[in-house]
Every structure is written in structure tokens, then in C-alpha cells.
C-alpha positions in Angstrom: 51.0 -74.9 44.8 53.4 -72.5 43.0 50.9 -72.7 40.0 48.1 -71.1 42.2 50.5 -69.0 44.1 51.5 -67.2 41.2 47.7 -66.8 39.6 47.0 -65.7 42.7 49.7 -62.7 42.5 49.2 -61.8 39.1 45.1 -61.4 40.2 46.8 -59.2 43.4 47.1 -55.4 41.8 49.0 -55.0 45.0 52.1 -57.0 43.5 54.7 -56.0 41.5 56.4 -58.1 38.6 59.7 -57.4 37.3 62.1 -59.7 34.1 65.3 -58.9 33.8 68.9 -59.0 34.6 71.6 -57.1 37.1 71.4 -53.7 34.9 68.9 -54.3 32.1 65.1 -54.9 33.8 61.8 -54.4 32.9 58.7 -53.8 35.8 55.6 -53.9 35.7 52.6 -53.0 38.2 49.1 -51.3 38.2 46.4 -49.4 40.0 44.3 -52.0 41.6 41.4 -50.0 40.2 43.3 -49.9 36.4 41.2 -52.1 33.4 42.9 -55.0 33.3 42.6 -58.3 31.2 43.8 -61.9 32.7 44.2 -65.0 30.9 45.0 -68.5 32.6 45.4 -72.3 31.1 47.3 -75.3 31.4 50.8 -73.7 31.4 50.7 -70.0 31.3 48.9 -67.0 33.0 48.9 -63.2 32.2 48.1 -60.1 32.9 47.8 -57.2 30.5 46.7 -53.2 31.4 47.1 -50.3 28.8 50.7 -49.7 30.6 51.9 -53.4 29.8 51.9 -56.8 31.2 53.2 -60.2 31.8 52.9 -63.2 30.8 54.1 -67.0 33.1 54.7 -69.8 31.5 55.2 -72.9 33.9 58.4 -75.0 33.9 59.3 -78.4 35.3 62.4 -77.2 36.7 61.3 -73.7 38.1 62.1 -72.8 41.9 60.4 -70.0 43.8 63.3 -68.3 46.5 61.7 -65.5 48.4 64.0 -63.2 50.0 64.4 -60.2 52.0 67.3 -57.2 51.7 68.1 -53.9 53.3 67.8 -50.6 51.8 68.6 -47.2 53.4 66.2 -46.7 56.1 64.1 -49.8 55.7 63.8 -53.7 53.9 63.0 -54.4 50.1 61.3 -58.2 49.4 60.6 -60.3 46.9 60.4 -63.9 45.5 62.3 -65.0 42.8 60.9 -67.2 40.0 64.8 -69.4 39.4 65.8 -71.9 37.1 68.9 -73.9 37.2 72.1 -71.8 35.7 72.3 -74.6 33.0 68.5 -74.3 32.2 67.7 -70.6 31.7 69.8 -69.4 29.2 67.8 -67.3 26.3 70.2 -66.1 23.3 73.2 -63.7 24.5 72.8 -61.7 21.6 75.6 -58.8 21.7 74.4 -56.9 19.0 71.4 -55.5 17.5 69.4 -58.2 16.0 66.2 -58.6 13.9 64.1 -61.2 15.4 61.0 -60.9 13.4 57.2 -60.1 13.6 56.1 -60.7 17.5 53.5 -63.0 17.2 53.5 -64.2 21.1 52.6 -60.2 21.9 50.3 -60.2 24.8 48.1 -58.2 22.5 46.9 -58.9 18.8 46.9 -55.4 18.0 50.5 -56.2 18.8 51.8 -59.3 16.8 52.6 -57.3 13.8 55.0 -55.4 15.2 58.7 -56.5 14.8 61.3 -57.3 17.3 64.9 -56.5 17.7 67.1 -57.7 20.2 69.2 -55.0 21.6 72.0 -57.0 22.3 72.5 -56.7 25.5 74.3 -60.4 25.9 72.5 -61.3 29.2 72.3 -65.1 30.1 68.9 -65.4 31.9 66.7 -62.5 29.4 66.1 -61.2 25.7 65.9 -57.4 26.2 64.3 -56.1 22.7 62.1 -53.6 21.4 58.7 -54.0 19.3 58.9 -51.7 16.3 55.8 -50.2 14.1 55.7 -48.3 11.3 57.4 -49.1 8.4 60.2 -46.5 8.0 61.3 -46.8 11.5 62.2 -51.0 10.9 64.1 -50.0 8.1 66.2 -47.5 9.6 66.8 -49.9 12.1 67.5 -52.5 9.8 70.5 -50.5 8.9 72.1 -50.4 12.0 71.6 -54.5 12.6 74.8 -56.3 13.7 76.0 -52.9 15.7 76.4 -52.2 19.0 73.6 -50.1 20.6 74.7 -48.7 23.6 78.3 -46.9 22.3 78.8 -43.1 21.4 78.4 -43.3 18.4 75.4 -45.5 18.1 73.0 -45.2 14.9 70.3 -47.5 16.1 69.6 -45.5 20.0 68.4 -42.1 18.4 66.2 -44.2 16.5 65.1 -45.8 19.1 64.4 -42.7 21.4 62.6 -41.0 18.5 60.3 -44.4 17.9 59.4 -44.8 21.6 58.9 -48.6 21.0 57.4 -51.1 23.4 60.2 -52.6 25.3 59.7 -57.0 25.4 61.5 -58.8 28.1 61.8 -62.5 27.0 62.7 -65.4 29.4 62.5 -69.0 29.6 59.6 -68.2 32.5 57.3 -65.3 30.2 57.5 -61.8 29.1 57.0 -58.7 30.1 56.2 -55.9 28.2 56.5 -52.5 28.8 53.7 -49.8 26.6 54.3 -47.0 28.2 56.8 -44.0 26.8 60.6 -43.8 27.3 61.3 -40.1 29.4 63.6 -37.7 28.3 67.4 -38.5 29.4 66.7 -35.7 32.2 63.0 -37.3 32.8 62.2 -39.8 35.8 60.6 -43.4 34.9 56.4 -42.8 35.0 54.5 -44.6 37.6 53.5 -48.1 36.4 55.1 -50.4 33.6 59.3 -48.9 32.7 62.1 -50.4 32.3 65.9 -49.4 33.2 69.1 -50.0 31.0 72.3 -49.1 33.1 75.4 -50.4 31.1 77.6 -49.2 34.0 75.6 -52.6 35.8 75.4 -55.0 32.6 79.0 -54.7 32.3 79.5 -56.2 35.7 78.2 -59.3 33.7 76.2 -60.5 37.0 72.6 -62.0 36.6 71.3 -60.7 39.9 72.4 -58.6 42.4 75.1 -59.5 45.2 72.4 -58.4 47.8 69.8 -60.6 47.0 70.7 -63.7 48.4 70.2 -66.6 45.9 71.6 -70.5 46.3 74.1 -71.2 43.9 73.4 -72.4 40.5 69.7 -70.6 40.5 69.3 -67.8 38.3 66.4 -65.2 38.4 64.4 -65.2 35.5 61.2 -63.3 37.3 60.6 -61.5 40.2 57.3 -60.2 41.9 56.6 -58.4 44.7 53.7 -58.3 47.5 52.7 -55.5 48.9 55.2 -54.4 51.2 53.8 -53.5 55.0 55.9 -50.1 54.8 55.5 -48.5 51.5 53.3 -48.6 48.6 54.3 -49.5 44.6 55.1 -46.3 44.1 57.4 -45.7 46.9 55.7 -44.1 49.3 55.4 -44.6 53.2 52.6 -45.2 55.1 51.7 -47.4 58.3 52.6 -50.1 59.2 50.7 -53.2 57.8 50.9 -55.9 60.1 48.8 -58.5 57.5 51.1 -57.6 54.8 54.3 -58.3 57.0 52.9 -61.5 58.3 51.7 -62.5 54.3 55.0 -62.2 53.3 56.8 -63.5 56.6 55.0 -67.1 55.4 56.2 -66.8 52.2 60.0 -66.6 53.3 59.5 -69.2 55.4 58.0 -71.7 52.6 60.5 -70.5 50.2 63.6 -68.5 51.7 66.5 -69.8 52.4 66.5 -72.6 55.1 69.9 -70.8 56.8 68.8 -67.5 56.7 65.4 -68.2 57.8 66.4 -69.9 60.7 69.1 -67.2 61.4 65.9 -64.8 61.5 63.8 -66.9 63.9 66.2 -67.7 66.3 67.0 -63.8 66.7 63.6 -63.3 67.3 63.3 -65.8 69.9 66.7 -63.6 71.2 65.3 -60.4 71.6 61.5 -62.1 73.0 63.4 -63.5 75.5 65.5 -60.3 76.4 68.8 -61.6 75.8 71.9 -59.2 75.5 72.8 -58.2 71.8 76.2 -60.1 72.7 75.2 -63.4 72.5 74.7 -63.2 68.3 78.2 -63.9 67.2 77.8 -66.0 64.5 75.9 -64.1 61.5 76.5 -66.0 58.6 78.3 -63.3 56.4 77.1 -60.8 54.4 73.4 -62.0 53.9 73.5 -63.2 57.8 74.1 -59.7 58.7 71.4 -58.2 56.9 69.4 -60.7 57.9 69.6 -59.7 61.5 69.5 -56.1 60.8 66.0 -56.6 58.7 64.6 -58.6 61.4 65.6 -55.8 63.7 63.9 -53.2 61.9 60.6 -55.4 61.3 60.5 -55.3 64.9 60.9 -51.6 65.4 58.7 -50.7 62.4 55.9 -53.3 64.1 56.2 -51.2 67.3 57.9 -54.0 69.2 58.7 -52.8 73.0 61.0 -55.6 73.9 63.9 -53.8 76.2 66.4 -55.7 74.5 65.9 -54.1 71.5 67.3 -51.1 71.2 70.3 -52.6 72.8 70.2 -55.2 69.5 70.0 -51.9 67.1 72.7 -50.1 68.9 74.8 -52.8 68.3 74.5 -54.1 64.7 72.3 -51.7 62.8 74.7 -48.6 61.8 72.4 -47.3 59.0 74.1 -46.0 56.1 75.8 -46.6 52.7 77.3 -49.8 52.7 77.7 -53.4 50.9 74.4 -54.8 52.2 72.3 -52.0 50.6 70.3 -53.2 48.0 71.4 -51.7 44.5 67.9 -51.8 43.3 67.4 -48.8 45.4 69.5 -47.0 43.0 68.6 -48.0 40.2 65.3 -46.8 40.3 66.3 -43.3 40.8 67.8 -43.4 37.6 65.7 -42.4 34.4 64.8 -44.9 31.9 66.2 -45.8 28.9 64.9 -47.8 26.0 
């Protein structure tokens, strides 16, 4: 099932795919009328556009989580592609290292190109660079074995001046990222980019505290379905009941069996018009947002139960807080290499 599931997403130019770690990430989507090539055996399946692309490769021990979180004004979701904490680890490379010519590139045009891990030192993800043209390696070759990310770094304005593809390697796939690196006062361009943010790396975290993941899973993927609120690029439009329900089933095949129930049973709450004082016990953190998603799902789906707004009053107080999902953020932030 998870096999199919997944084919079936990476076929679905509504979805969104993202590899990465709490501060280092690399995403990738496309137009659903963008030229696209897909690939699909035994054990992998990709996707590649003129932007970028992913690859899957299946794994014995993978687990799928889907998960909801709040943002702002509204709910972010996605399903997480997890392997156990003792299973996913790729190199934790802190330096600048040469790996070699890339000849797993998702392109052939692409497999002479070299790579360099940036050494970022994240457990779940190999965050490197494909570089061409042979000058540009050898300059680079000089600053192996350094830090890139410092003040006085030699290796990121050679970097920024090469605009390299950026390669996201996990035990799951790839993804890789064509498209340019904007200016350090430049916004991340629609489709395929990635994000660096050391302030976020240093908190040495493999996903965020938002996203609500059993212990001992780590995210090594992520995609995204369409959302029933927003497109990929952000924007708002109507409500899509289809897309809300699409997604609904898929948190409750492969959320978490606590918080899933949590959700349901508040439903049943508000259907049944009882008073907004009769939910004491939330579960913490991720109970709380739970309950405050579920609650805007409602209102966003026009629901006129009376109970509701007495249910909002009570525990949605929008605003900053803990249960806002960093992502949010991040994506505000231009790219880096």
C-alpha cells in the first residue's frame, strides 16, 4: 500500500515533496501542466521537471506518519516518510567535503558533475551541492575540510557565484533542486528551492517540535497533498471539501492513534452541541493544537453547529505562540545555497 500510495503522489502535481532536516531543507513541487518525466521499478520511483525532482527508494523499515499542525490563521499537513532513529543516519559530515562525480543524478546530463557535502552535520540528510565547470571544483577544492557557513568562509562566495544544483541525500531518495539561488535580499522562486537557516541547524533537532512524531522516528521525507485552503504557492482560495476529506483519511490510516482519536471525539463534542467545558484533557502541546485545528476545519468547512463558536472562544486564541508551526517562517526567509 505505501508503495502505490507514494507513486500515486509523486504522479499528483498537486503534492509537494520536501528532504531535509530542522534548518537545512530542500522542496520540491510543479505546475500540474509543467513537462515532467516519471520513472517507477521494483524499489524506487521519481519525478524529474526542468526545476528539479525526486527520487523514492523503498525501505523495509520505513513508516509513513501523517500529521496536521497550526499556523497563524489556518493548519499546515503533511505525511512523513520515517525510519527508525537507529536506521536513518547518512554521514554527519561537519565540514566541506568532496564526495565525487554524481552518478545517481536524476539526470545523465547530470552524473558528471561533482558533489560536495556542505557539512552541515545533520543525522537524517546529506545537504551538498553538484558542481560543473572545471575551475569552479578547484576553487572549491581549496576550501575542503572548512567550515562553510562562518564569516569568514572561502567556499560560500564560491558557491553563490557558481549557483550549483543543491542534492538532498537520504536513506529514502534525493531531491534535487535546479533552479537558481536569489540574491541575499531575494525571495525563494516558485517551485524547486531550498532553505539553509544555521540559527535552526544549531538547534541540532531533526524535525520540528510542532510536528508531532512518535519517538525514535525520524523524518527522512515529507510530501504534501493539496491542502483544501491554499494552493503550493501559498495562496488562499475556497474551501475544498474533497481535498480536506483526502487528507482526513490519510491521518486516520497513518496519524497518530492518540491524537486522532483526540480529534474525533471532539467532533462528536461539538455535533452533539456539548459545552466547550467538558474537553479538559488535551494531551499537551500536540493535544492542544489538535483541538484548535479541528476547530478551524470546522469553521473553514462552513460548519453551523451552535456550539462552536462557544469551542473557539474558549481554546483558539490565535496568535504567536509554541504550537505555531516554524515552517511558516522559514519559508519567508530567502534561500541560501
Amino acid at each position: 500500500m505505501p508503495a502505490r500510495l507514494l507513486a500515486a503522489h509523486l504522479a499528483d502535481g498537486e503534492t509537494g515533496w520536501s528532504m531535509g532536516s530542522f534548518g537545512a531543507i530542500g522542496e520540491f513541487t510543479r505546475d500540474t501542466d509543467e513537462p515532467a518525466i516519471s520513472a517507477i521499478d521494483d524499489t524506487t520511483a521519481s519525478i524529474v521537471t526542468p526545476r528539479g525532482g525526486v527520487r523514492l527508494i523503498a525501505h523495509d523499515d520505513q513508516r509513513l506518519i501523517a500529521s496536521e499542525s497550526l499556523t497563524r490563521d489556518s493548519w499546515s499537513q503533511r505525511v512523513a516518510l520515517c525510519l527508525p532513529q537507529d536506521r536513518c543516519a547518512m554521514n554527519e559530515r561537519r565540514v566541506l567535503t568532496e564526495i565525487g562525480p554524481d552518478g545517481d543524478a536524476l539526470r545523465k546530463t547530470d552524473r558528471d558533475g561533482v558533489l560536495f557535502d556542505l557539512g552541515l552535520g545533520c543525522l537524517q540528510v546529506d545537504v551538498c551541492v553538484r558542481i560543473t565547470g572545471a575551475d569552479t571544483v578547484a576553487a572549491l577544492r581549496r576550501a575542503v575540510g572548512t567550515a562553510v557557513f562562518v564569516p569568514d568562509s572561502a567556499a560560500l562566495p564560491i558557491l553563490m557565484a557558481a549557483n550549483p544544483h543543491r542534492v538532498f541525500l537520504t536513506r529514502l531518495g534525493r531531491l534535487e533542486v535546479f533552479q537558481s539561488i536569489p540574491p541575499p535580499t531575494g525571495r525563494s522562486p516558485d517551485g524547486p528551492h531550498t532553505h539553509i537557516l544555521p540559527k535552526l541547524l544549531a538547534a541540532g533537532r531533526t524535525h520540528a517540535a510542532t510536528e508531532p512524531l512518535p519517538g525514535g522516528w525520524v523524518p527522512c521525507a515529507h510530501f504534501y497533498p493539496a491542502h483544501p485552503q491554499r494552493d503550493q504557492l501559498g495562496r488562499p482560495h475556497a474551501f475544498e471539501p474533497t481535498s480536506h476529506d483526502a487528507f482526513q483519511a490519510l491521518l486516520t490510516q497513518f496519524g497518530v492513534p492518540d491524537l486522532v482519536a483526540l480529534k474525533h471525539k471532539v467532533l462528536g463534542k461539538i455535533a452533539a452541541n456539548a459545552p466547550a467545558s467538558s474537553e479538559a484533557d488535551l494531551g499537551g502541546r500536540h493535544g492542544r493544537a489538535t483541538l484548535r485545528i479541528a476547530l478551524r476545519q470546522l469553521l473553514a468547512a462552513g460548519e453551523t453547529a451552535p456550539a462552536l463558536q462557544e469551542w473557539l472562544d474558549a481554546f483558539d486564541h490565535r496568535g504567536t505562540d509554541d504550537s505555531v508551526d516554524p515552517m511558516e517562517q522559514l519559508h519567508r526567509d530567502s534561500e541560501q545555497p
